[in-house]
PDB file of N, CA, C and O in Angstrom:
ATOM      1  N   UNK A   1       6.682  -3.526  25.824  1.00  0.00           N
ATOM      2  CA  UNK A   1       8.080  -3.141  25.603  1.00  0.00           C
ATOM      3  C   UNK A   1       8.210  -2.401  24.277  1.00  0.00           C
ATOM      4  O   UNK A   1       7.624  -2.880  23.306  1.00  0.00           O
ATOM      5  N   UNK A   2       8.900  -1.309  24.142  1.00  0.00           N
ATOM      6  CA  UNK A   2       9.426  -0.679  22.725  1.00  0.00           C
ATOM      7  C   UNK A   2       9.792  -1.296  22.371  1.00  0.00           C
ATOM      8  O   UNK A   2       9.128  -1.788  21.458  1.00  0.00           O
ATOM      9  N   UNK A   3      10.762  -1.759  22.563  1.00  0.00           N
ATOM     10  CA  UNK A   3      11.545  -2.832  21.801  1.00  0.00           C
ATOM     11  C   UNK A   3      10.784  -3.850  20.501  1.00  0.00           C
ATOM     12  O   UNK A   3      10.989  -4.167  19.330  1.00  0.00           O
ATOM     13  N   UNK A   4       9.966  -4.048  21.416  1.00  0.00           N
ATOM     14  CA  UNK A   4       9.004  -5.063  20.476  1.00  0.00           C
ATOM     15  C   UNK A   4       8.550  -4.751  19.249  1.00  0.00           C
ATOM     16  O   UNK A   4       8.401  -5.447  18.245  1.00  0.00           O
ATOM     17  N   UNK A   5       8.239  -2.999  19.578  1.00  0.00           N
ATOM     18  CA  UNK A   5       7.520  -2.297  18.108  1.00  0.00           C
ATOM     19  C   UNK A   5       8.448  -1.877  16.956  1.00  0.00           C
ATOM     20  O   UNK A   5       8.122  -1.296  15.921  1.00  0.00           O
ATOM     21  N   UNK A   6       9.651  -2.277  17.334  1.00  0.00           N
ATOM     22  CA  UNK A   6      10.965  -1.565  16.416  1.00  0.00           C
ATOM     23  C   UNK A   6      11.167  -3.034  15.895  1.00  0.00           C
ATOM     24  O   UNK A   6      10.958  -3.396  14.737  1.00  0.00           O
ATOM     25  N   UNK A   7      11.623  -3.853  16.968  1.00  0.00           N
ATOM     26  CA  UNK A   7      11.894  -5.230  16.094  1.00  0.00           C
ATOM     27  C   UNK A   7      11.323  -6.005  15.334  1.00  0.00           C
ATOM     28  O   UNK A   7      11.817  -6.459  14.303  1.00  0.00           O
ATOM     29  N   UNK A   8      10.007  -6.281  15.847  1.00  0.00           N
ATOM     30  CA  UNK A   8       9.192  -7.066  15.175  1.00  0.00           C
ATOM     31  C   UNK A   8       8.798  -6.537  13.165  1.00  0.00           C
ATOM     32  O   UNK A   8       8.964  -7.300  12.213  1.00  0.00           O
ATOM     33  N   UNK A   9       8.430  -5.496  13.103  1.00  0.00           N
ATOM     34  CA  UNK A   9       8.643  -4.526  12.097  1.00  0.00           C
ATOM     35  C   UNK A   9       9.768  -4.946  10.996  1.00  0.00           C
ATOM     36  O   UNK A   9       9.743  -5.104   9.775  1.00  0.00           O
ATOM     37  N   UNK A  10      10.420  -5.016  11.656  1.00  0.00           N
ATOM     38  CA  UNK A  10      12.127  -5.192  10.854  1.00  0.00           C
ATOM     39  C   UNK A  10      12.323  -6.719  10.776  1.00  0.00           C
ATOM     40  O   UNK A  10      13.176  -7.150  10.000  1.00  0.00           O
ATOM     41  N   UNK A  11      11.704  -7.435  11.412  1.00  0.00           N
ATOM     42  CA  UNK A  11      11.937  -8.701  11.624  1.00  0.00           C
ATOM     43  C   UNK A  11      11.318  -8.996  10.595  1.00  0.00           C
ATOM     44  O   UNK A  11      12.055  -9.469   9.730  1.00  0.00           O
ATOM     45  N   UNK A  12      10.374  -8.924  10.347  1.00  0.00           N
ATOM     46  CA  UNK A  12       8.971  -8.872   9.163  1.00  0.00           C
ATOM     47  C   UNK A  12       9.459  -8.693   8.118  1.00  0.00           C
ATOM     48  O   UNK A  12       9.601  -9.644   7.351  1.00  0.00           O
ATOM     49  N   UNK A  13       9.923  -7.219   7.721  1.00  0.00           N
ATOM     50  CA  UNK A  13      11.076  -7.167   6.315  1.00  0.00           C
ATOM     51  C   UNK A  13      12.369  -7.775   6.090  1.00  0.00           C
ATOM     52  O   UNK A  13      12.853  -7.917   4.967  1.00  0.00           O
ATOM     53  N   UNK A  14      12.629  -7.944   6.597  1.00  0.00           N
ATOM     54  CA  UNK A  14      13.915  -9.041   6.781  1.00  0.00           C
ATOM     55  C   UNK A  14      12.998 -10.092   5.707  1.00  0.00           C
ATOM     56  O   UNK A  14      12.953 -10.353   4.505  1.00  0.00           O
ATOM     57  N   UNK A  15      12.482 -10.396   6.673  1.00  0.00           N
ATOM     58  CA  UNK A  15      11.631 -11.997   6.464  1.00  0.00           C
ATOM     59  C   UNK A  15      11.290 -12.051   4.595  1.00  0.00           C
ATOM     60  O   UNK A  15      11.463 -12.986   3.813  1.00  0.00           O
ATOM     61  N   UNK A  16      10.616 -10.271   4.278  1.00  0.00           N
ATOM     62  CA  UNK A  16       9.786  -9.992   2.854  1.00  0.00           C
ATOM     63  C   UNK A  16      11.111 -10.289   2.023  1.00  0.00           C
ATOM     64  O   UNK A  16      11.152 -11.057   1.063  1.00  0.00           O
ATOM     65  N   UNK A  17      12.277  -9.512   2.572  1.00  0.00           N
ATOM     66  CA  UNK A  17      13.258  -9.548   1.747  1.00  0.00           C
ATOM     67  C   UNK A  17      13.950 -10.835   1.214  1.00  0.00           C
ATOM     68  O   UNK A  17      14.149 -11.154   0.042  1.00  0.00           O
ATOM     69  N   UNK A  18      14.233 -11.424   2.231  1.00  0.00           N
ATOM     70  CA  UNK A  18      14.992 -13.067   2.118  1.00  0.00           C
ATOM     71  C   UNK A  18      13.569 -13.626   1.579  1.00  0.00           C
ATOM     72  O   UNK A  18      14.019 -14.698   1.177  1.00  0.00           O
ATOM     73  N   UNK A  19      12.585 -13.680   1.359  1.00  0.00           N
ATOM     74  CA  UNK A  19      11.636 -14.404   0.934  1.00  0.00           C
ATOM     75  C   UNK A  19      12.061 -13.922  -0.794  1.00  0.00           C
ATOM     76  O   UNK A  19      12.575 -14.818  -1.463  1.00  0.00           O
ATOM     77  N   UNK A  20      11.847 -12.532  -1.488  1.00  0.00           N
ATOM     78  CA  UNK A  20      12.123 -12.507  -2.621  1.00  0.00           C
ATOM     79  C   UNK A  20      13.307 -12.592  -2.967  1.00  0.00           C
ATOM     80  O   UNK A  20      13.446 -12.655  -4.188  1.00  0.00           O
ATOM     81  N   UNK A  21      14.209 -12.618  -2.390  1.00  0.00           N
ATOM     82  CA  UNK A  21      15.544 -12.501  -3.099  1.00  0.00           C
ATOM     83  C   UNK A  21      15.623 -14.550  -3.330  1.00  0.00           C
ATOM     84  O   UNK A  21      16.163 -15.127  -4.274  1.00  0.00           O
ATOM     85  N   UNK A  22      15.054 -15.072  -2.388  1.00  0.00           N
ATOM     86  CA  UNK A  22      14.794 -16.559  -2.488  1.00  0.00           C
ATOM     87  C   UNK A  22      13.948 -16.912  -3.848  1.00  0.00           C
ATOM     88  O   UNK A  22      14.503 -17.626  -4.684  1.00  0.00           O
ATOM     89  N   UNK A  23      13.256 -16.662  -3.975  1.00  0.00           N
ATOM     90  CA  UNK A  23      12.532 -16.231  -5.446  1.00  0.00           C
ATOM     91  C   UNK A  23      13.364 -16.007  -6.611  1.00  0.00           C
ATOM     92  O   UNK A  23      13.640 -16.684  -7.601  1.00  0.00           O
ATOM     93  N   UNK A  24      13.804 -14.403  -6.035  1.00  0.00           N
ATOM     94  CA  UNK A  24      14.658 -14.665  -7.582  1.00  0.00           C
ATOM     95  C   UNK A  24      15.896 -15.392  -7.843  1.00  0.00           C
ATOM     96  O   UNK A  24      16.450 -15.261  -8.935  1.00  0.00           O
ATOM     97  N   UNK A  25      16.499 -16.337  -6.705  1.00  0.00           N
ATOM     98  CA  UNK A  25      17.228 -17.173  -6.942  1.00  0.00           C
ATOM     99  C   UNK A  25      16.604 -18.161  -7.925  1.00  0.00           C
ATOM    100  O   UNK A  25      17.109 -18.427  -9.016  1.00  0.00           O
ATOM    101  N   UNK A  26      15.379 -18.728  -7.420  1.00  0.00           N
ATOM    102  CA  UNK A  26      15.206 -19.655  -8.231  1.00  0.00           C
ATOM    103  C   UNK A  26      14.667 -19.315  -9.406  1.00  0.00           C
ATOM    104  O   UNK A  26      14.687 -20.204 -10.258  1.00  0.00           O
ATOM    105  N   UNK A  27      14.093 -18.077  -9.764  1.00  0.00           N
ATOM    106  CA  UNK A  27      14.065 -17.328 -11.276  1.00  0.00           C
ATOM    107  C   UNK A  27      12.408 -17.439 -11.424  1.00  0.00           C
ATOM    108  O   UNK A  27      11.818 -17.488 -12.503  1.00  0.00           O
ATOM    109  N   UNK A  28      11.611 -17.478  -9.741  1.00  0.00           N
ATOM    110  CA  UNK A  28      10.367 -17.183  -9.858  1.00  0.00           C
ATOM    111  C   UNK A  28       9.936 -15.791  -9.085  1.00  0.00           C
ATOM    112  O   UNK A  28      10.473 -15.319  -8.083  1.00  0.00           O
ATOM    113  N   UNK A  29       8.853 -15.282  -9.805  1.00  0.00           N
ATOM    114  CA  UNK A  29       8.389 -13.966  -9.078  1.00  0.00           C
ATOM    115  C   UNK A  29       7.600 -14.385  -7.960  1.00  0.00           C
ATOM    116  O   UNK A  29       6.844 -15.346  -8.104  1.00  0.00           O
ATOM    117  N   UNK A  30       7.682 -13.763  -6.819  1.00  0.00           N
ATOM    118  CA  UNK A  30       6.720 -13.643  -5.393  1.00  0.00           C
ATOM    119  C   UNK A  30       5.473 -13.216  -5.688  1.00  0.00           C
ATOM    120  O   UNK A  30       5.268 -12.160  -6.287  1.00  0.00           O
ATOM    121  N   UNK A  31       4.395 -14.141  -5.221  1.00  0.00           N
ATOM    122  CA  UNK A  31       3.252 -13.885  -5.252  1.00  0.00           C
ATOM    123  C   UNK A  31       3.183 -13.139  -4.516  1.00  0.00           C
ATOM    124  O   UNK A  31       3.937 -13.303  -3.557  1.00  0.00           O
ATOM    125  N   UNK A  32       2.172 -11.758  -4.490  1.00  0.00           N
ATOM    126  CA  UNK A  32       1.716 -10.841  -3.549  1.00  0.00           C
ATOM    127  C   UNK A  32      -0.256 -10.848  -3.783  1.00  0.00           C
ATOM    128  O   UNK A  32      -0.964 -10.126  -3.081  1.00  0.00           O
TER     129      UNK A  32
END
C-alpha cells in the first residue's frame, strides 16, 4: 500500500519530535 510509505515516515518524526520536545521539557538533551 502507498499509504504505508507516506505514513509510516511521518509517524516516525512525529515520534523524533515528541521524543525531544519531551527532553527539553525536562531540561535534558536527546541522545543521538
Amino acid at each position: 500500500m502507498s499509504t504505508n510509505k507516506i505514513v509510516v515516515p511521518e509517524a516516525k518524526a512525529a515520534l523524533e519530535q515528541f521524543k525531544m520536545e519531551a527532553a527539553n521539557e525536562e531540561g535534558v538533551s536527546p541522545a543521538y
